[in-house]
C-alpha positions in Angstrom: 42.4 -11.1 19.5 39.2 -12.7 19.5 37.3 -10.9 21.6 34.1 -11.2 20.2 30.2 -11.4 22.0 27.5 -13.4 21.2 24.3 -11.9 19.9 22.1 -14.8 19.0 23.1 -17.5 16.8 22.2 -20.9 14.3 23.7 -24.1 13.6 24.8 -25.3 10.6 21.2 -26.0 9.2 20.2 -22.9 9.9 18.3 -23.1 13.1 18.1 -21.2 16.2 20.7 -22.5 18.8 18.9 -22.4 22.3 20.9 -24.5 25.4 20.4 -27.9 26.1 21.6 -30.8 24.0 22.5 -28.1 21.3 25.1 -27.3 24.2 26.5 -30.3 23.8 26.3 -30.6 20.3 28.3 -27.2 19.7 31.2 -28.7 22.3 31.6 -31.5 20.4 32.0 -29.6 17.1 34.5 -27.3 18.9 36.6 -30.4 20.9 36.8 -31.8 17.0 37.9 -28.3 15.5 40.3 -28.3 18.7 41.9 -31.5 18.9 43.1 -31.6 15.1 40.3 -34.0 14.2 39.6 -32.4 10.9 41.1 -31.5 8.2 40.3 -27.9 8.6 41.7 -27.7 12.1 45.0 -28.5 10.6 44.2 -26.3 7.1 43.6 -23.4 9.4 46.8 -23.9 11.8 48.7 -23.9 9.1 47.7 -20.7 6.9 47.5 -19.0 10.5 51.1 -20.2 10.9 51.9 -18.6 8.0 50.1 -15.2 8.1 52.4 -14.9 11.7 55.2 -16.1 10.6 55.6 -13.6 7.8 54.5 -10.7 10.1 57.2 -11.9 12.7 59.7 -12.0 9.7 58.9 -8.4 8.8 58.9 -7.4 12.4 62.5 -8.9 12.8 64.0 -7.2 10.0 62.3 -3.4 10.5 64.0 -3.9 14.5 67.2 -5.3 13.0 67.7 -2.6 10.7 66.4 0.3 12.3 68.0 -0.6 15.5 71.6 -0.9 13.6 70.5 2.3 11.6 69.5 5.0 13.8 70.4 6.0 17.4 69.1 4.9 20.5 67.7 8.8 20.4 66.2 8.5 17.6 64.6 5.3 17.8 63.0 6.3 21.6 61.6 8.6 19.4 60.5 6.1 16.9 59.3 4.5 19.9 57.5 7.1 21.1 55.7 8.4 18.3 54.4 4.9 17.3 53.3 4.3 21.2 50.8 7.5 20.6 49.7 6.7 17.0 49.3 2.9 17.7 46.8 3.4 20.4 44.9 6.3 18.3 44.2 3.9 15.6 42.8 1.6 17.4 40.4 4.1 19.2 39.6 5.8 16.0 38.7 2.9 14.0 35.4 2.1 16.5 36.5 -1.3 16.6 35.2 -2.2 13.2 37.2 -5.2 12.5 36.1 -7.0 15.8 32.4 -6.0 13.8 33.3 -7.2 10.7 34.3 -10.6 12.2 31.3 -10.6 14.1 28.3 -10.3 11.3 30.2 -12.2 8.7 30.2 -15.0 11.6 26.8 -14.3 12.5 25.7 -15.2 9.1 25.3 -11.4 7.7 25.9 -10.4 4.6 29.4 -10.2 3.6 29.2 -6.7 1.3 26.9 -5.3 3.8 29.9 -6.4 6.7 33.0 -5.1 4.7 31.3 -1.3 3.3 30.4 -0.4 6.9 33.7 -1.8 8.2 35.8 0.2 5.5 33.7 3.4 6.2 34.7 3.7 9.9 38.1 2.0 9.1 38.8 5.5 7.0 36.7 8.0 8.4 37.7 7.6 11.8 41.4 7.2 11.6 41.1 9.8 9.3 39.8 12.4 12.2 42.0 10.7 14.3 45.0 11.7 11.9 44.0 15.3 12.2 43.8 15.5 16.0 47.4 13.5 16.3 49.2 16.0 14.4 47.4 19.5 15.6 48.1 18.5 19.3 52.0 17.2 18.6 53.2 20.4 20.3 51.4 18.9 23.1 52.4 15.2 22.9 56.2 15.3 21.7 57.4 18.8 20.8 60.9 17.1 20.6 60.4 15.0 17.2 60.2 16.5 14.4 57.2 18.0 13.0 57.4 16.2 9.8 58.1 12.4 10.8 56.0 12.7 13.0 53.3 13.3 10.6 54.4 10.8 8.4 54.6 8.1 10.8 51.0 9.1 12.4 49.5 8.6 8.6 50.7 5.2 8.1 49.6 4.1 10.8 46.1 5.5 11.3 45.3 5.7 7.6 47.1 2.9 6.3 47.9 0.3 8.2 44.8 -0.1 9.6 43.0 -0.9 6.5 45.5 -3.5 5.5 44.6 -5.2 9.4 41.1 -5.0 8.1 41.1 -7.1 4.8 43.4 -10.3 7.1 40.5 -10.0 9.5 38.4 -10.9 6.5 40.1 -14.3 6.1 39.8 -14.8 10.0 35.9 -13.8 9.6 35.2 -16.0 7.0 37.6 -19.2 8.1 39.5 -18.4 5.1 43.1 -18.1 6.4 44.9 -18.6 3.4 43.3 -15.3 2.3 44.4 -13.8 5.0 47.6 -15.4 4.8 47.9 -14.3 1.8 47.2 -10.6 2.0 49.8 -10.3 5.1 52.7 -11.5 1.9 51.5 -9.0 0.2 52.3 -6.6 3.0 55.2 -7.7 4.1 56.5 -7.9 0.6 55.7 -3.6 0.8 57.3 -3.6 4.0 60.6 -5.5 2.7 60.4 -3.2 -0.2 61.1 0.0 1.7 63.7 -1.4 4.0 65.9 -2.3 1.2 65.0 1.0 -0.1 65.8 2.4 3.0 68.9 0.6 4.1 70.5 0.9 0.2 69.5 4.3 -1.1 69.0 6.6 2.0 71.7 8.0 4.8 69.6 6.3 7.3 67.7 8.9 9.1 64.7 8.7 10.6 63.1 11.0 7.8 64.4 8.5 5.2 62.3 5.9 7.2 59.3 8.1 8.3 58.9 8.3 4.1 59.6 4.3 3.4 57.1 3.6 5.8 54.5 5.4 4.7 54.9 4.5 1.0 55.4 1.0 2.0 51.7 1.0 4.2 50.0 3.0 1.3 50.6 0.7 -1.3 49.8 -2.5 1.1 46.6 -1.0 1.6 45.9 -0.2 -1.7 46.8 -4.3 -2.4 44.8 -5.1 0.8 41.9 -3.5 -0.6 41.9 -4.8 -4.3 42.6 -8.1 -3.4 39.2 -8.1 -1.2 37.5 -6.9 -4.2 38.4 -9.6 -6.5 38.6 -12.3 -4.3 35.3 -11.4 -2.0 33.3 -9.2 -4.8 33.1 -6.2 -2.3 34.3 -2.8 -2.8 35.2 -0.6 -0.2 33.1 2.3 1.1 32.9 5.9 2.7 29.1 6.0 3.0 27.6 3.4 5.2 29.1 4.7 8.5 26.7 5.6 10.8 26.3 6.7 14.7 25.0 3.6 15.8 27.6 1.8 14.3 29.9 4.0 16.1 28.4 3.6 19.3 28.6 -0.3 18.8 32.2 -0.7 18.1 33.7 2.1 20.7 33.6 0.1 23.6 35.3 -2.9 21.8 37.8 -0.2 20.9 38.1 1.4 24.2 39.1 -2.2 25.4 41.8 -2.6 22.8 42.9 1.1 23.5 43.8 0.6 27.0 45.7 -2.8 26.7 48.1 -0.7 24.1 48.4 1.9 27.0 49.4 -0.8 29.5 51.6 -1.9 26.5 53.2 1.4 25.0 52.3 4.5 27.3 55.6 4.5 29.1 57.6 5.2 25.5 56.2 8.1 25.2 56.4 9.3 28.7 59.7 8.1 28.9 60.9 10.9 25.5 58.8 13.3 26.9 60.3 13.4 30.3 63.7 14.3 28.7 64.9 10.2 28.9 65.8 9.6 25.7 68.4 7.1 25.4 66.1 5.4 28.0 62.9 5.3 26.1 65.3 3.7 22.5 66.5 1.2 25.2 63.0 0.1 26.8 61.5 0.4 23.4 63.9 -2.4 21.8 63.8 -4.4 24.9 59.9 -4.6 24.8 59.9 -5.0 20.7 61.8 -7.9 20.9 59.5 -9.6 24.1 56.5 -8.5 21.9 58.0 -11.3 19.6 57.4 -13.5 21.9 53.8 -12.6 21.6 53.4 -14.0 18.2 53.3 -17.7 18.4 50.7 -17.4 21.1 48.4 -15.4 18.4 48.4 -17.9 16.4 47.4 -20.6 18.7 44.4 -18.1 19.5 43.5 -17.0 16.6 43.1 -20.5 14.4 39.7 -20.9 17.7 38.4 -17.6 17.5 35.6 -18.8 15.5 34.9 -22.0 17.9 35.1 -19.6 20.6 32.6 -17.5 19.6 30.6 -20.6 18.8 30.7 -21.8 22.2 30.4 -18.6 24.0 26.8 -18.3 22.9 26.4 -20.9 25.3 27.4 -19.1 28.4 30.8 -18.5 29.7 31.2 -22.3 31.0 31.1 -23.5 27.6 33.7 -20.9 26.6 35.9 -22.0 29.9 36.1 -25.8 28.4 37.4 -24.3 25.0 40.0 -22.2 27.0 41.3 -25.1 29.2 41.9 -27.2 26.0 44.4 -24.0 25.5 45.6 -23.1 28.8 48.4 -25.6 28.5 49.5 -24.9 25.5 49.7 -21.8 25.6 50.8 -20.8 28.6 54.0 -23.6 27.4 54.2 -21.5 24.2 54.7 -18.5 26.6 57.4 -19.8 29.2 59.3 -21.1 25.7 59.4 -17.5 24.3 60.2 -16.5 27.5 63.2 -18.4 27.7 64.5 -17.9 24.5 64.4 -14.3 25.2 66.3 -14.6 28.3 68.8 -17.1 26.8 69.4 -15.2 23.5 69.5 -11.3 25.1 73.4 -10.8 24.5 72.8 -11.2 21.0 71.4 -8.4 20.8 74.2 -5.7 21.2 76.4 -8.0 18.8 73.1 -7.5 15.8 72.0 -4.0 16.6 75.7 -2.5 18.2 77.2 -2.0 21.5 74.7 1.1 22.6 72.0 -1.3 22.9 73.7 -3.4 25.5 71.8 -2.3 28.3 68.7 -3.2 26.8 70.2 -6.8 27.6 69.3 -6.6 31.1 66.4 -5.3 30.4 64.7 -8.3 27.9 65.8 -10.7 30.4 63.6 -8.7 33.2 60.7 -8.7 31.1 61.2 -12.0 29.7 58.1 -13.3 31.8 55.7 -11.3 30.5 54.4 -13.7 26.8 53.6 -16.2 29.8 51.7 -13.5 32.0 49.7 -12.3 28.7 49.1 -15.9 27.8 47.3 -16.4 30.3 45.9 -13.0 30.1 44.8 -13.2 26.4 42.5 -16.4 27.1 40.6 -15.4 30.5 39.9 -11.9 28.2 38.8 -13.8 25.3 36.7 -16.1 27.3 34.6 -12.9 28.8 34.3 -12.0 25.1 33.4 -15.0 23.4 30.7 -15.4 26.3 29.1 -11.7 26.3 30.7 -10.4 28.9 32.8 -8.0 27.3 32.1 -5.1 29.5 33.4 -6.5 32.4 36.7 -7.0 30.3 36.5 -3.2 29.5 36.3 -2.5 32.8 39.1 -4.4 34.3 41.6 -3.3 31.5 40.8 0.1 32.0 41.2 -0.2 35.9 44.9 -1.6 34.4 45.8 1.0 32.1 44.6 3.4 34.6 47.0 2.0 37.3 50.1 1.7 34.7 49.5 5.5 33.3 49.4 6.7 37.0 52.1 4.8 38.2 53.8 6.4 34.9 53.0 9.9 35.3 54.2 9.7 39.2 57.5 8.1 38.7 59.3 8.2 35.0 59.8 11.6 35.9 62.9 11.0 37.7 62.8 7.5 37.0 64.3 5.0 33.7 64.0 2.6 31.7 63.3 -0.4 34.8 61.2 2.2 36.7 59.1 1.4 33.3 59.6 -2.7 33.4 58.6 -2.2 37.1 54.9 -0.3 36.5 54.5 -2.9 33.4 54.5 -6.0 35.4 52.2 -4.8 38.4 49.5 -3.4 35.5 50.0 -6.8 34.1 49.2 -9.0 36.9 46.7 -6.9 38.1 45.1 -7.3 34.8 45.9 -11.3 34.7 44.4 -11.9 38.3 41.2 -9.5 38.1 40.0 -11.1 34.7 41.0 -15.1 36.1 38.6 -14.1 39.1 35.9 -12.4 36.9 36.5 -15.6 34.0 36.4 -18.5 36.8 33.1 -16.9 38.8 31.1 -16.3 35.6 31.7 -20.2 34.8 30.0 -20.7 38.1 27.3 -19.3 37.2 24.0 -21.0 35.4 24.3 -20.3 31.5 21.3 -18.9 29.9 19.9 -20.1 27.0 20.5 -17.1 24.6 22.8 -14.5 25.7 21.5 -10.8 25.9 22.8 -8.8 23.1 25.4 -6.7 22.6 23.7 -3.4 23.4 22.4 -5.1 26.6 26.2 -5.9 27.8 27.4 -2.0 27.5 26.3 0.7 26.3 25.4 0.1 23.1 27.9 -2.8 21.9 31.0 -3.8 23.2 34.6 -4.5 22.0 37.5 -3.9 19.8 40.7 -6.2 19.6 
């Protein structure tokens, strides 16, 4: 989300923000944005709206028909392959959209922003791609060799660079752009599941090669579309180390939230539980809907956060209380309507799934717990404090993968709802303490930069 630092800023006219009355200057712009007293506000809700509303659409229909389609066996292993290629990506793309919102924000130049983001966006995943699949008799001998390959590329290599042109609209405020590449993606995606579901027996092989096709050609849209629209070509020659070393903290941060996430899928198939992992894996697909509507609340101030992060982590904290309430309402809603609505589920996907009944309504709590979550992280962002964000969420993924490797041995699917909650609220709590005794302190007038705040940059998203 928007977990972005502060490294100097201007106003609107072009001159250095310092602290003072520009404070409160900045908090006024940001209470207008928030309240819905422009036009913009409402301009930018809305295409946001839109841009999650079509991914949640696409999301709904890949679960429906995959979960009616294959086998709880197969789809743990769906499950699982995607919960080792999803945190790869992340890792191996240096966090280069979180810098791409960042400069173009910063008042950068927009080519300059996009060619460097595009080189680590398909050099790195690329590497990444080649590691994933030379250590699969490692990870998950089980699947087979060949969808597991598949699936790895479309997600490292192309999915990833679709992600990268939205974040272009969110960079630039320009979420009809955005919204409007995220159509053309899902319109790929809907593609290959009617493909899928009309032409093919249904296997996971048939899907492994839909998916794929479908991500290469929303990337190749993604990318053209940013061309003509922005003026900016992609590139493979402006990566560089220093770049690298900027992003990968940002990443490592993103990295370890999708351990605390997704690690226990693929633990789950590897320790022989099968039917288990396809059961938690729908269970926590369908709560990870609940996840949406809160992005999009977070997402339309990412660029008003940043704004009043530069003045310290206070001014970030009065952004972040105008949405505590909503969103943390937005959260015990989804929550609810997940609990309410879990016997559906068996009737939509079949009667193997019905266990997985039990176990939405036992993680129903969690959009509330990352609602929460998501804002006290974002605050530490906004406000240059990203490493100590890194730090707690890799104290949390540490815990969950420990508590992981110790018990899904001989434990099942709720031994994996039961390490998932205490990672989560120790996350929550740590980052409220960290958030609320930041805020205490005096802000200074230009936050260090980000190669002062770790080790040489910080973040990902």
């Amino acid at each position: 989300m928007g977990e972005l630092t502060a490294q100097g800023s201007a106003d609107r006219s072009g001159r250095r923000v310092a602290g003072g009355d520009s404070m409160t200057a900045s908090m006024s712009r940001v209470r207008t944005r928030l309240t819905g007293g422009d036009r913009g506000s409402a301009r930018r809700i809305g295409w946001s709206t839109v841009v999650e509303l079509a991914q949640l659409a696409s999301s709904v229909l890949v679960f429906l028909i995959l979960a009616r389609q294959l086998h709880p066996d197969d789809y743990g292993a769906l499950g699982a392959v995607l919960g080792v290629a999803m945190p790869a990506a992340t890792l191996a793309s240096f966090g280069s959209h979180v810098l791409l919102i960042k400069r173009i924000a910063q008042g950068g130049d927009f080519t300059d922003a996009w060619q460097r983001a595009t080189s680590i966006g398909m050099l790195g995943p690329a590497a990444g791609t080649v590691l994933l699949i030379a250590a699969q008799p490692l990870i998950l001998p089980q699947v087979n060799t060949v969808v597991y390959a598949l699936l790895v590329v479309s997600q490292l290599n192309f999915f990833w660079l679709t992600e990268l042109a939205v974040y272009v609209g969110n960079a630039t405020r320009n979420l009809k752009a955005a919204a409007q590449i995220r159509l053309m993606v899902v319109a790929t995606r809907f593609g290959a599941l009617a493909l899928f579901a009309t032409l093919t027996p249904g296997r996971l092989i048939d899907w492994a090669v839909a998916s794929v096709a479908s991500f290469a050609l929303g990337a190749a849209l993604a990318l053209a579309y940013v061309w003509r629209v922005f003026g900016a070509r992609p590139s493979l020659r402006r990566n560089s180390l220093a770049d690298i070393r900027e992003g990968l903290p940002f990443s490592a941060n993103s990295v370890t939230e999708s351990l605390v996430d997704i690690s226990d899928r693929p633990l789950l198939f590897r320790y022989g539980h099968e039917t288990d992992a396809g059961i938690y894996t729908l269970g926590g697909r369908i709560i990870q809907f609940g996840y949406l509507p809160i992005h999009i609340l977070l997402r339309t101030a990412d660029a008003d956060l940043f704004a009043a992060g530069q003045n310290g982590t206070g001014a970030a904290l009065a952004v972040i209380r105008r949405l505590l309430r909503p969103a943390v309402a937005v959260g015990l809603a989804a929550g609810a309507i997940a609990f309410v609505c879990a016997p559906v589920v068996p009737w939509l996907v079949g009667d193997e799934y019905r266990p997985a009944v039990e176990t939405i309504r036992l993680l129903a709590p969690l959009p509330t717990i990352r609602a929460i979550q998501y804002l006290m992280g974002n605050c530490l962002s906004a406000s240059g404090h990203q490493r100590w964000r890194l730090i707690l969420t890799v104290g949390a993924g540490i815990l969950n993968l420990g508590l992981n490797l110790v018990l899904l041995p001989n434990g099942t699917w709720r031994t994996a709802v039961g390490t998932t909650f205490v990672s989560e609220l120790f996350l929550t709590v740590t980052l409220t303490a960290v958030t609320l005794g930041s805020a205490r302190r005096r802000p200074t007038a230009h936050p260090p930069p980000c190669s002062a705040n770790v080790p040489e940059g910080e973040r990902l998203g």
